[in-house]
RODO-2510 file (C-alpha; in nm, 4 decimals, decimal comma):
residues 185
     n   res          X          Y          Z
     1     x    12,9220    21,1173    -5,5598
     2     x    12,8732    20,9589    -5,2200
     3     x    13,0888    20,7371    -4,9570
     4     x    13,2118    20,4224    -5,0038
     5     x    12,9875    20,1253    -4,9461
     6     x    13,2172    20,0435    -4,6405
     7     x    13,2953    20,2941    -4,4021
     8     x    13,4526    20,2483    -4,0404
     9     x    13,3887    20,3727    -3,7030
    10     x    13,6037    20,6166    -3,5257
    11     x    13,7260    20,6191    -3,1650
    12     x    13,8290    20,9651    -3,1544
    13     x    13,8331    21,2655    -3,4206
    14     x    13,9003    21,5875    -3,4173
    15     x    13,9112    21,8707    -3,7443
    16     x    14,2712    21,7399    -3,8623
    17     x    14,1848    21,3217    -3,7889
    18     x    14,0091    21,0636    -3,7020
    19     x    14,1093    20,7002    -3,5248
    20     x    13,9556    20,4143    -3,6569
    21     x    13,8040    20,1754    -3,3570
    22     x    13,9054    19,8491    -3,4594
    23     x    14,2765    19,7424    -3,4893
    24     x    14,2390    19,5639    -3,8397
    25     x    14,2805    19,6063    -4,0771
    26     x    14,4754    19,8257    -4,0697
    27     x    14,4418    20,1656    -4,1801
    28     x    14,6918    20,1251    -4,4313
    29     x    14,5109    19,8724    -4,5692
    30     x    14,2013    20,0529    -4,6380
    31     x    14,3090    20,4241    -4,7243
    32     x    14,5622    20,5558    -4,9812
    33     x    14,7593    20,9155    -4,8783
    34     x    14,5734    21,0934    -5,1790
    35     x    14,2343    20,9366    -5,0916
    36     x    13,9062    21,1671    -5,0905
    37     x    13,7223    21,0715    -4,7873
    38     x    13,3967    21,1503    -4,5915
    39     x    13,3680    21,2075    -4,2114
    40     x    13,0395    21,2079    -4,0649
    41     x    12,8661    21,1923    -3,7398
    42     x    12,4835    21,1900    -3,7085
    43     x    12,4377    21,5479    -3,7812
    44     x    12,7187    21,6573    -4,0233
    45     x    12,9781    21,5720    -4,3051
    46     x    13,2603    21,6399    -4,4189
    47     x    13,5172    21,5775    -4,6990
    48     x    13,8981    21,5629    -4,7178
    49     x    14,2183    21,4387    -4,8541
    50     x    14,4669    21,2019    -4,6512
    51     x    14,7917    21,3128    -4,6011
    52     x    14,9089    21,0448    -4,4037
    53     x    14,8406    20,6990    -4,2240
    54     x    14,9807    20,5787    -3,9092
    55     x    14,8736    20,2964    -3,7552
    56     x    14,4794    20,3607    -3,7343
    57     x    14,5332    20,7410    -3,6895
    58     x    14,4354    20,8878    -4,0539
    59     x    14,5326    21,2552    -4,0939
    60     x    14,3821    21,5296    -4,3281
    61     x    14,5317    21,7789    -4,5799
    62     x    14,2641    22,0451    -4,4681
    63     x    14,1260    22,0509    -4,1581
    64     x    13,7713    21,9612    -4,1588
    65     x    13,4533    22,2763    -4,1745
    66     x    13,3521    22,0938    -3,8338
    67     x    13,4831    21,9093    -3,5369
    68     x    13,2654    21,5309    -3,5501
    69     x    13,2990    21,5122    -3,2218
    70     x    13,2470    21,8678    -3,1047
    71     x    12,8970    21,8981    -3,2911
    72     x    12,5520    21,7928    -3,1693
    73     x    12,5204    21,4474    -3,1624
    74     x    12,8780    21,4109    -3,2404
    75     x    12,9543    21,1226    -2,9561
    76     x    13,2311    20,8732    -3,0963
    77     x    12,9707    20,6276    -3,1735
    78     x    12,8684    20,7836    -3,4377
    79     x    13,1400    20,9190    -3,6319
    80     x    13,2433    20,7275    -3,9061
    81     x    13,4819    20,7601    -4,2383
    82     x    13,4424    20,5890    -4,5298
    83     x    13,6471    20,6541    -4,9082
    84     x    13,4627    20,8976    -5,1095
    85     x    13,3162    20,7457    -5,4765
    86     x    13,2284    20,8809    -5,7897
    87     x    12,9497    20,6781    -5,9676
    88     x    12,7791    20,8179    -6,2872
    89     x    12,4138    20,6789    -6,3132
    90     x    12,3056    20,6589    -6,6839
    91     x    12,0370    20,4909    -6,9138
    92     x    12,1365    20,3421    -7,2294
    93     x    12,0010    20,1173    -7,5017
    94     x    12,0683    19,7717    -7,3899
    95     x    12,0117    19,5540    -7,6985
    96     x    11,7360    19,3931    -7,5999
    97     x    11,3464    19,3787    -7,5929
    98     x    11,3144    19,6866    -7,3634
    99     x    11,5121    19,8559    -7,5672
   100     x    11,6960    20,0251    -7,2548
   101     x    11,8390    20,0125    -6,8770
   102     x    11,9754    20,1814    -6,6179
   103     x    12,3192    20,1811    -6,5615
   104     x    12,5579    20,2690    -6,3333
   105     x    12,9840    20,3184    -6,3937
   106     x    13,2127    20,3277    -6,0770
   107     x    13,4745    20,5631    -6,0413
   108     x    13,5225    20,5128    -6,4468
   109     x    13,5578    20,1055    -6,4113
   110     x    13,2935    20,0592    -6,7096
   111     x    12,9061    20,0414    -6,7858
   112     x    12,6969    19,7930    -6,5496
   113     x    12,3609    19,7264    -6,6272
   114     x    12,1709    19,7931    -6,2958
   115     x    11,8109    19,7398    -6,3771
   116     x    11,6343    19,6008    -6,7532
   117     x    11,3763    19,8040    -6,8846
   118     x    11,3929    20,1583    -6,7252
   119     x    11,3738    20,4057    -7,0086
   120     x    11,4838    20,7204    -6,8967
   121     x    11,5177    20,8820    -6,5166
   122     x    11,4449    21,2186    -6,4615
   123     x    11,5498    21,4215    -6,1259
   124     x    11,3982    21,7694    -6,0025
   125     x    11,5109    21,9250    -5,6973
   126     x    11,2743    22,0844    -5,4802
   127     x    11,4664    22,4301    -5,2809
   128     x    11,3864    22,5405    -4,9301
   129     x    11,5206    22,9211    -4,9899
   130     x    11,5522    23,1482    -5,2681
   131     x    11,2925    23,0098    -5,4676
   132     x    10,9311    22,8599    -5,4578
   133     x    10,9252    22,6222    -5,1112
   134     x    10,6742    22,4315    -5,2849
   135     x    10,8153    22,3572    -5,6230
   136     x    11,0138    22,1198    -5,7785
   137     x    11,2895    22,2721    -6,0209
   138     x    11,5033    22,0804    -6,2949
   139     x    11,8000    22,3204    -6,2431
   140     x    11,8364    22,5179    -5,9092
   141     x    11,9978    22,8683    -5,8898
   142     x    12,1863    22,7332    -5,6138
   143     x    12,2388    22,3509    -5,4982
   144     x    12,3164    22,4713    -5,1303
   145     x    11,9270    22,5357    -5,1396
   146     x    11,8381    22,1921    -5,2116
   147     x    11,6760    22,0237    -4,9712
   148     x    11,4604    21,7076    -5,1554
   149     x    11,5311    21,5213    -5,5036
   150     x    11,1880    21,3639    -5,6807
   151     x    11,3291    21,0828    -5,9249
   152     x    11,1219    20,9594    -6,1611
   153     x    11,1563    20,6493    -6,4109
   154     x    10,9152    20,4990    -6,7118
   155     x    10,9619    20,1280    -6,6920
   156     x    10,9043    19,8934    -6,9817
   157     x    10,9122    19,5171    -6,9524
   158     x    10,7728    19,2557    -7,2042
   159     x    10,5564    18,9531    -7,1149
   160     x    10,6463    18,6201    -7,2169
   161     x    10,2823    18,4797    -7,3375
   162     x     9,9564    18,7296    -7,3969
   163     x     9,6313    18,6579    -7,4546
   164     x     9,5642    18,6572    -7,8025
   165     x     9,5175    19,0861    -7,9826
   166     x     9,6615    19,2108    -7,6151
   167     x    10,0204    19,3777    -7,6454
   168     x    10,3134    19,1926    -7,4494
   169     x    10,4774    19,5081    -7,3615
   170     x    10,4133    19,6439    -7,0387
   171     x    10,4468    20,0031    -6,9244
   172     x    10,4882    20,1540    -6,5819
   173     x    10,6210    20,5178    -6,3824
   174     x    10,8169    20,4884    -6,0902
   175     x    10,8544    20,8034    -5,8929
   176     x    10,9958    20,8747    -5,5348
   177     x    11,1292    21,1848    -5,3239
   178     x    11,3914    21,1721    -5,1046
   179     x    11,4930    21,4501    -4,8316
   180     x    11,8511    21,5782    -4,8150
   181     x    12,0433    21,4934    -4,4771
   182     x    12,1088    21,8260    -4,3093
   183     x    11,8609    22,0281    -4,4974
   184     x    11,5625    21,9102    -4,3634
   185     x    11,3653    22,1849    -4,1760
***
């Protein structure tokens, strides 16, 4: 679950709202009362619900945990909202030579095949308290511990010529960490 690919600065925010910056579209345009949303300045986020949409002023269910514009580094300029997303990552047989791919299904809209050849994708998370600071676990105690993800993907693809009593297939391991926002000590 993340934001929105799009997400749109704020001119001013407070717990309870935020004002969008630019005068179109308009806000109506781009939020629903119902949407999930995330608010976020350079050092926090948040989530809520709209309850309602006047011109660009969009107002929350719940107030925010934070103020964006109250909180370090929380100058206007770097507040922004954006619609929250739910997108389910998944590898699947794909039909074809490399037998599978990864995939990835937007807010329930449906299989896409993302990348050819990736056979499976594993994730560990690595915890900065209550547990071992220098291991990397496949299911925390806790995710409010979490402070890195290590992803890491066997990729298959198949040549189109070989030299003669050489295999066409080709097999490769991708692996990267990434830090958490916020969690970083």
């Amino acid at each position: 679950m993340s934001a929105d690919d799009i997400s749109y600065r704020v001119k001013t925010a407070s717990k309870s709202f935020v004002q969008l910056v630019e005068s179109a579209p308009d806000a109506t345009d781009i939020f629903k009362v119902g949407d999930k949303v995330m608010v976020c300045n350079a050092a926090m986020t948040g989530f809520a619900e709209i309850a309602s949409i006047s011109g660009q002023t969009v107002t929350f269910t719940a107030e925010l945990e934070f103020d964006p514009s109250l909180t370090d580094y929380g100058d206007a300029a770097s507040i922004s909202i954006a619609r929250y997303r739910n997108n389910q990552w998944l590898v699947k047989a794909n039909g074809g030579a490399t037998g599978n791919s990864l995939y990835v299904n937007r807010n329930g809209g449906g299989d896409q095949e993302v990348a050819n050849g990736v056979q499976s994708m594993g994730l560990t998370y690595h915890q900065f308290a209550n547990g071992n600071p220098n291991t990397y676990v496949a299911a925390p105690g806790n995710f409010q511990y979490v402070d890195a993800v290590r992803m890491y993907m066997p990729l298959r693809a198949v040549m189109p010529s070989k030299a003669p009593g050489e295999s066409d297939v080709v097999n490769r391991n991708v692996a990267s960490a990434v830090s958490i926002r916020n969690r970083t000590l």
